[in-house]
N, CA, C and O of each residue as an XYZ file, in Angstrom:
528
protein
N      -3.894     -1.952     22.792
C      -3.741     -1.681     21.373
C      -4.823     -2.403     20.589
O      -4.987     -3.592     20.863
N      -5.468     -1.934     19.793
C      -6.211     -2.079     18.733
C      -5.399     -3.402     17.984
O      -4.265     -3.133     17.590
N      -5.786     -4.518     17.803
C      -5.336     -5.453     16.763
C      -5.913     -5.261     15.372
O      -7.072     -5.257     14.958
N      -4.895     -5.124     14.862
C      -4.733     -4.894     12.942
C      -4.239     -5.936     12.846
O      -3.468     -6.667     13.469
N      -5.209     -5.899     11.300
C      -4.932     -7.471     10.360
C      -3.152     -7.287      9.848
O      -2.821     -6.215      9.341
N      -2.424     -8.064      9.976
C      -1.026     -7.576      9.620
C      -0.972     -9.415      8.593
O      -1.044    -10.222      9.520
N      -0.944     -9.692      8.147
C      -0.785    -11.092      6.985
C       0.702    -11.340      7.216
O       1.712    -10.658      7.040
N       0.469    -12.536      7.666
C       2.666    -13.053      7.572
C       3.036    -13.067      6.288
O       4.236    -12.974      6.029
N       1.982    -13.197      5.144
C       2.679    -13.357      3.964
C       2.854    -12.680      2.895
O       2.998    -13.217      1.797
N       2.864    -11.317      3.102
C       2.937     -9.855      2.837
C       4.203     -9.285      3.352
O       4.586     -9.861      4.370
N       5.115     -8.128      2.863
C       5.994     -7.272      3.168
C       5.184     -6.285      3.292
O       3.981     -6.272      3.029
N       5.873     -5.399      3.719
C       5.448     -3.841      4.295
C       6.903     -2.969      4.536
O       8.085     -3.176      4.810
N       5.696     -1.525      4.152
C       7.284     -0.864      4.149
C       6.553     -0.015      5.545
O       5.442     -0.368      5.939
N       7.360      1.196      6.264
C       7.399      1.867      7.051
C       6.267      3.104      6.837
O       5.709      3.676      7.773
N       6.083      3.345      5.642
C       4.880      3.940      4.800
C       3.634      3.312      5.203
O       2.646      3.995      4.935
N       3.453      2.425      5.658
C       2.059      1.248      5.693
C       1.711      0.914      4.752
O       0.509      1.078      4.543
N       2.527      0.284      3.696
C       1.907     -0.426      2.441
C       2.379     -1.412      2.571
O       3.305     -1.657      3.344
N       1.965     -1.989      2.017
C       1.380     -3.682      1.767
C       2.691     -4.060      0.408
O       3.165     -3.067     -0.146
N       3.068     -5.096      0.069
C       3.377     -5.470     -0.719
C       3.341     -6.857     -1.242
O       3.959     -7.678     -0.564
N       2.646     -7.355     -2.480
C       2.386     -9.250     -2.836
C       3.377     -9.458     -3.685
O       3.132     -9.172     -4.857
N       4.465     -9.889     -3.426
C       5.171    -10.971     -4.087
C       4.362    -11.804     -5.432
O       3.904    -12.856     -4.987
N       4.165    -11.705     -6.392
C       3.447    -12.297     -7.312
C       4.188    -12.560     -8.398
O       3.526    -12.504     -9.434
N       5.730    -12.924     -8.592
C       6.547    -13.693     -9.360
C       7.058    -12.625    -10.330
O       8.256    -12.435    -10.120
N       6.573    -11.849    -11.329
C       7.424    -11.026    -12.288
C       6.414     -9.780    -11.687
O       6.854     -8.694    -12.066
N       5.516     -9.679    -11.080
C       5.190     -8.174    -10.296
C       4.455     -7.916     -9.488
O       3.464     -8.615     -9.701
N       4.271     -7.203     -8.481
C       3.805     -7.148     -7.128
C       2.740     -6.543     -6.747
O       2.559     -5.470     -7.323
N       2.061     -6.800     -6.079
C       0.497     -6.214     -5.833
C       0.743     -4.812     -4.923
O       1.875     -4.719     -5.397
N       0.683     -3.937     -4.253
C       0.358     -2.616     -3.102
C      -0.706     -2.761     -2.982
O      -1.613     -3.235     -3.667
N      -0.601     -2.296     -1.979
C      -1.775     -1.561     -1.126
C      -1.423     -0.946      0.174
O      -0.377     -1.138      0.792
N      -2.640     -0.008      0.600
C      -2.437     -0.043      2.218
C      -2.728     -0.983      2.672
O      -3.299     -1.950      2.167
N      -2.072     -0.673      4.532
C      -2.054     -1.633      5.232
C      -3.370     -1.482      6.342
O      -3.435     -0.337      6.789
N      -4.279     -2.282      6.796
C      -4.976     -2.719      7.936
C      -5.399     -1.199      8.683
O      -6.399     -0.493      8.542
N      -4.197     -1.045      9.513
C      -3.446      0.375     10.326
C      -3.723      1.636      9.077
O      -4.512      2.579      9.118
N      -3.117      1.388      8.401
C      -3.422      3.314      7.287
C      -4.843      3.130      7.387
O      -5.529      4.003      7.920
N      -5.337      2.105      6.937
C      -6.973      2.720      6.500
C      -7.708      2.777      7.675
O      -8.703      3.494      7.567
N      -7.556      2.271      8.742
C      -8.028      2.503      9.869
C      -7.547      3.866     10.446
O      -8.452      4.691     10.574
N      -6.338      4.253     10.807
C      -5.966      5.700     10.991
C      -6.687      6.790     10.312
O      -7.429      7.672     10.744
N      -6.167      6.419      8.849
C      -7.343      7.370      7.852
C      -8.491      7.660      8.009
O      -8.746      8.863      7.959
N      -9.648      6.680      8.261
C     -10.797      6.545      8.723
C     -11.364      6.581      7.247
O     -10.720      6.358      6.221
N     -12.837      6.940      7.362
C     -13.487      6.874      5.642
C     -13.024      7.552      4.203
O     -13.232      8.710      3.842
N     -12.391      6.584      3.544
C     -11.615      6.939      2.451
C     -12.456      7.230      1.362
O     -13.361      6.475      1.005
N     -12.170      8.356      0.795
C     -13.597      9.251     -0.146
C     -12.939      9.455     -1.481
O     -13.610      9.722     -2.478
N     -11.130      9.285     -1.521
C     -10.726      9.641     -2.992
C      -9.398      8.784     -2.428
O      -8.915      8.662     -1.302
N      -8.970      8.151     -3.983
C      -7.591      7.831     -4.096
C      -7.118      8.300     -5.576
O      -8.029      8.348     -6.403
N      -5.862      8.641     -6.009
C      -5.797      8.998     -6.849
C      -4.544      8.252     -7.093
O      -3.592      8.123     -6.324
N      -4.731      7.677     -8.553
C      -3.098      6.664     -8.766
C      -3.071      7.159    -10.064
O      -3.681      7.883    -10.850
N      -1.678      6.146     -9.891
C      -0.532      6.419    -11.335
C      -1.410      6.022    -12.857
O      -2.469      5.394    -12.868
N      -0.844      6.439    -13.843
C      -1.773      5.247    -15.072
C      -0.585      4.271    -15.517
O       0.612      4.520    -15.661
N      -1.239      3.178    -15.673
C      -0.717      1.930    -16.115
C       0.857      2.596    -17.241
O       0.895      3.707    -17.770
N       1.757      1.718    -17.309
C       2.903      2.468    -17.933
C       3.786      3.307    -17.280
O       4.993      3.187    -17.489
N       3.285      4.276    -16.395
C       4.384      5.044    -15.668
C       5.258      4.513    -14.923
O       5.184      3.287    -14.845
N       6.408      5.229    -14.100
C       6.976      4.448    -13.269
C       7.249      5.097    -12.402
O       7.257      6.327    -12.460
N       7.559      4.366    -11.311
C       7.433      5.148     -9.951
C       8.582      4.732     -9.183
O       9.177      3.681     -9.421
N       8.902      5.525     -8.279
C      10.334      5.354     -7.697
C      10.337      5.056     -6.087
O       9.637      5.600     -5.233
N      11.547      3.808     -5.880
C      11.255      3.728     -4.837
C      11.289      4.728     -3.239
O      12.393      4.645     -2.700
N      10.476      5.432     -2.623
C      10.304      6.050     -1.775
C       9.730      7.410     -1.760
O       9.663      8.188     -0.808
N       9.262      7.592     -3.180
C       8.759      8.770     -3.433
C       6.986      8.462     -3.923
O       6.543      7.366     -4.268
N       6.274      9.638     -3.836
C       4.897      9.530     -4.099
C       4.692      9.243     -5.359
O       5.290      9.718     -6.324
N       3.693      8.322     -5.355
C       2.883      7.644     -6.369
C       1.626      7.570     -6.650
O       1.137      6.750     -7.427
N       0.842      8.681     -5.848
C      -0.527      8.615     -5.470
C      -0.817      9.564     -4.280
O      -0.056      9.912     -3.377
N      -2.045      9.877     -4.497
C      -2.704     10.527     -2.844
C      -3.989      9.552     -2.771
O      -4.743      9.173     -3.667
N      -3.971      9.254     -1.253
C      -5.338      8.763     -0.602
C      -5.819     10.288      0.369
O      -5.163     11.252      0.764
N      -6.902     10.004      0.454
C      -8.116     11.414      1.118
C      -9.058     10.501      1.524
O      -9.874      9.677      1.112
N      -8.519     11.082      2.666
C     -10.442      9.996      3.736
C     -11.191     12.023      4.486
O     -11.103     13.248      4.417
N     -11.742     11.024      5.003
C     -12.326     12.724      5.737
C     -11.719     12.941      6.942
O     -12.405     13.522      7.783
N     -10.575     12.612      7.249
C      -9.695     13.209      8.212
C      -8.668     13.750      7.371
O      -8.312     14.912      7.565
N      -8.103     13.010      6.390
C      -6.350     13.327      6.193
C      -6.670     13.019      4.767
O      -7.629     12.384      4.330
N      -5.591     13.645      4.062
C      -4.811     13.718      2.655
C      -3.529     13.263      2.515
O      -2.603     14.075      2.508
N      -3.307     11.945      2.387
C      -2.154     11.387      2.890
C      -1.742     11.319      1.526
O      -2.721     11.381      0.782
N      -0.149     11.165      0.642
C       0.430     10.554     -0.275
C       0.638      9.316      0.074
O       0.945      8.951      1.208
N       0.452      8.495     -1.049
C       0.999      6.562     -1.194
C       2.424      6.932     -1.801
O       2.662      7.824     -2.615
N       3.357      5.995     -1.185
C       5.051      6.021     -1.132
C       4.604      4.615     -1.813
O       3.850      3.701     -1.480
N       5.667      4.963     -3.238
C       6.310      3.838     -3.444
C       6.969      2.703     -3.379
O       8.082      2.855     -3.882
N       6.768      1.456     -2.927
C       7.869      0.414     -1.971
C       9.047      0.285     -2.605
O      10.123     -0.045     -2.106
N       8.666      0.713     -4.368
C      10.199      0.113     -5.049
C       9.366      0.804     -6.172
O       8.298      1.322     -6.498
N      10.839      0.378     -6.584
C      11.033      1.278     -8.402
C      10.678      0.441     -9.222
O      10.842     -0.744     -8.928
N      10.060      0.812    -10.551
C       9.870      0.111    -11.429
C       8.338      0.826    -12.669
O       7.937      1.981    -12.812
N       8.063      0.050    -13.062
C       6.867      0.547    -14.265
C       5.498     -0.470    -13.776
O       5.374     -1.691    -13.680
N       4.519      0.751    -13.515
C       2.931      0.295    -13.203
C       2.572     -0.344    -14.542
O       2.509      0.149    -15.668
N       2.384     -1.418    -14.157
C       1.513     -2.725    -14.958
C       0.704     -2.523    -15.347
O       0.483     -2.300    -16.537
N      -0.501     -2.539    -13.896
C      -2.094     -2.433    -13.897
C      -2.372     -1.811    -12.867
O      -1.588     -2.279    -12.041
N      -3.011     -1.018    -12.344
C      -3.696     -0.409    -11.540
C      -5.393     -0.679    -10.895
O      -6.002     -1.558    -11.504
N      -5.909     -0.220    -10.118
C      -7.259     -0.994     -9.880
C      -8.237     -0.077     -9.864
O      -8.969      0.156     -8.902
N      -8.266      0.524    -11.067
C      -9.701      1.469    -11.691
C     -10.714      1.456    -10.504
O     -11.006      2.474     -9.876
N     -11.168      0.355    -10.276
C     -12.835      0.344     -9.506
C     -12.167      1.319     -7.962
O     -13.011      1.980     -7.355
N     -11.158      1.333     -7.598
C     -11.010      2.735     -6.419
C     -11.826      4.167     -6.952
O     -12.565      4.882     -6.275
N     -11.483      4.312     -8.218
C     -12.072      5.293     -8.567
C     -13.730      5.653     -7.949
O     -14.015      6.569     -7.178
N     -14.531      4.791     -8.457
C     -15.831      4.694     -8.368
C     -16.195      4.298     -7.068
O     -17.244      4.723     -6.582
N     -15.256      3.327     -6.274
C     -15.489      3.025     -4.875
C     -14.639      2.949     -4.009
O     -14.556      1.879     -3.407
N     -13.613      4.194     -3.613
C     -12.666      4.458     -2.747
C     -12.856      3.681     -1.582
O     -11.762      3.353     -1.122
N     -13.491      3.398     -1.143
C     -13.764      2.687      0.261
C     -13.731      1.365      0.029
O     -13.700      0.667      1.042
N     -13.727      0.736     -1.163
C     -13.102     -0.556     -0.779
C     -11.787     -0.737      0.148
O     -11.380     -1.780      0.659
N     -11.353      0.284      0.208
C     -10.201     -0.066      0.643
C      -9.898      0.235      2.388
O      -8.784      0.315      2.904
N     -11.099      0.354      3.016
C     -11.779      0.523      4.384
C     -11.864     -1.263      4.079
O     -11.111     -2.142      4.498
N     -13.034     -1.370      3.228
C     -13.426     -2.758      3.383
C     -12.427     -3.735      3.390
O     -12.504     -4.466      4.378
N     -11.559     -3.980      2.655
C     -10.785     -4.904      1.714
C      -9.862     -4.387      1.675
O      -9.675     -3.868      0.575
N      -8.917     -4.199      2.539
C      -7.820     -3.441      2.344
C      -6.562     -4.513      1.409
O      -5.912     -4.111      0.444
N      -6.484     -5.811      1.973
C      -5.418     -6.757      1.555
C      -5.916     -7.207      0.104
O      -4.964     -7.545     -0.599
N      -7.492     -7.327     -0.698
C      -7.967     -7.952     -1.682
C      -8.363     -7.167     -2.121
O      -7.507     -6.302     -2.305
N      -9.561     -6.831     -2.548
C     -10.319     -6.071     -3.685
C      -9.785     -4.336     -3.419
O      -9.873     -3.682     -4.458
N      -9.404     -3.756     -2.534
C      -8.575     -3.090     -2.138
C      -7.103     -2.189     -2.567
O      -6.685     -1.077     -2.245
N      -6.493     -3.464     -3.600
C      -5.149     -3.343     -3.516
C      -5.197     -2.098     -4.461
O      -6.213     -1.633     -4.979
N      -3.906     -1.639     -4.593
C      -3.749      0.003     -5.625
C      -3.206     -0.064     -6.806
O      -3.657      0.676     -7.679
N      -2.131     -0.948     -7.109
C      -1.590     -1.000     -8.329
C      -0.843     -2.101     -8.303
O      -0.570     -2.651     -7.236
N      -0.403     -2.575     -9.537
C       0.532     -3.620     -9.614
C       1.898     -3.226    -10.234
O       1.798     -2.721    -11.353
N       3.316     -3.369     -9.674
C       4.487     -2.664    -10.060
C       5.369     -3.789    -11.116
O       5.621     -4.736    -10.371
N       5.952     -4.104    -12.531
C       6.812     -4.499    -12.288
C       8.596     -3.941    -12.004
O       9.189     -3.051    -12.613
N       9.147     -4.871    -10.817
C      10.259     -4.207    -10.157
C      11.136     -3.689    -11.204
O      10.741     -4.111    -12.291
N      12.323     -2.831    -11.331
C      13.099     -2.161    -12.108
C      14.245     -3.113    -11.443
O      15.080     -3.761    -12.074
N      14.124     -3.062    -10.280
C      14.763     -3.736     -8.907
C      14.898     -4.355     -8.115
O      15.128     -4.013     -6.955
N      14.732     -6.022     -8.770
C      14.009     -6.638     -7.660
C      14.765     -7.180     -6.229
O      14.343     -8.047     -5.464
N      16.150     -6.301     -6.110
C      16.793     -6.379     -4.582
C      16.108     -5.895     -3.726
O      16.260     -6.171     -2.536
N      15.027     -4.900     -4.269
C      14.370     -3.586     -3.592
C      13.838     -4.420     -2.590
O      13.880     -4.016     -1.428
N      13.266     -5.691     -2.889
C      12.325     -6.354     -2.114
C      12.804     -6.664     -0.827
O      12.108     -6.624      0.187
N      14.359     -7.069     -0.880
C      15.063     -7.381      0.610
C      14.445     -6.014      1.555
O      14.038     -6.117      2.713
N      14.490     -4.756      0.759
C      14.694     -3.862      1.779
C      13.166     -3.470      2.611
O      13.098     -2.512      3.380
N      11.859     -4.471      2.282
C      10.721     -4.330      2.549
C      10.720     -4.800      4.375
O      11.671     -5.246      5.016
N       9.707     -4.590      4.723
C       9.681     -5.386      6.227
C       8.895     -6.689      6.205
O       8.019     -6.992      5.396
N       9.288     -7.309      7.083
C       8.723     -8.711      7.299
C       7.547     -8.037      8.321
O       7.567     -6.886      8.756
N       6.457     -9.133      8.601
C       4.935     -8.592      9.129
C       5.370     -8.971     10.662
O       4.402     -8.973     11.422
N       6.797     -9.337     11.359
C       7.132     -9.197     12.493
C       7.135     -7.717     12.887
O       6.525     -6.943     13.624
N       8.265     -7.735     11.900
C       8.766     -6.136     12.104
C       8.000     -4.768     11.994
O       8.194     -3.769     12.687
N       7.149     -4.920     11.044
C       6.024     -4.110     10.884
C       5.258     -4.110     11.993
O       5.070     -3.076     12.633
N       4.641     -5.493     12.393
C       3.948     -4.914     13.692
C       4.301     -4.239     14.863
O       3.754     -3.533     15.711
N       5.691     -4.819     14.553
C       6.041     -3.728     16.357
C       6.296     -2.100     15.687
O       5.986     -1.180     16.445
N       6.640     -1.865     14.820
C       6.511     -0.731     14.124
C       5.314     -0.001     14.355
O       5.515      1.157     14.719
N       4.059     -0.366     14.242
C       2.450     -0.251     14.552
C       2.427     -0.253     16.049
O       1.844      0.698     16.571
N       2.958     -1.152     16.823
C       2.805     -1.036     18.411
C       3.755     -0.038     19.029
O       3.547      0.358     20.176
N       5.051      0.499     18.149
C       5.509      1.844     18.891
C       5.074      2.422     18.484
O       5.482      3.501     18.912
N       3.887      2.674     17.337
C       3.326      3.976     17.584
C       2.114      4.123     17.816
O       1.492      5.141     17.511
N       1.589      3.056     18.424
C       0.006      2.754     19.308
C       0.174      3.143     20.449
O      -0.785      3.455     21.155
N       2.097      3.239     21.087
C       1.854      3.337     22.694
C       1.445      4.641     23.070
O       1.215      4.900     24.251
């Protein structure tokens, strides 16, 4: 198996996103594994700041030159801030998937939602049953 960056100090949902704990609202992104699966990411398209997005439903499309994937929501709540510069340079997020990378910032509607995220144990073996 291919080793992906997986961060212990990150949640993840089953979607391959990323989630930062950041006190009243949370960072996304993909994970390590999506953008590597994806391969060269050429468009992302997100929410605008203000909307709100629900947990488990689409919030976005990523497009690399293999796939047209939708971004799943980890949790419910109203987009903060979002990270404009994807626009102009989709592939940061090849580069930088965990930092300059990230997709939007949520605050929770819900913040139980967070129990229901995965720990970066669980996620990885998640990634290794479906590497086998």
């Amino acid at each position: 198996m291919t080793d992906y960056n997986i961060p212990a100090d990150l949640d993840y949902t089953a979607d391959d996103e990323w989630v930062r704990d950041q006190g009243e609202v949370v960072a996304v992104g993909v994970t390590d594994y999506a953008q590597d699966q994806l391969g060269d990411i050429v468009f992302v398209e997100l929410p605008a700041a203000g909307s709100t997005v629900t947990r488990g439903e689409a919030f976005g499309v990523i497009e690399s030159v293999k796939a047209v994937s939708d971004l799943i929501s980890p949790l419910s709540g109203t987009v903060v801030r979002v990270n404009d510069q994807l626009q102009d340079a989709p592939e940061t997020v090849n580069e930088d998937c965990y930092g300059e990378g990230w997709m939007l910032e949520i605050e929770p509607s819900d913040p139980t939602e967070l129990r229901k995220l995965l720990d970066a144990a669980t996620y990885t073996q998640s990634v290794e049953d479906r590497s086998d």
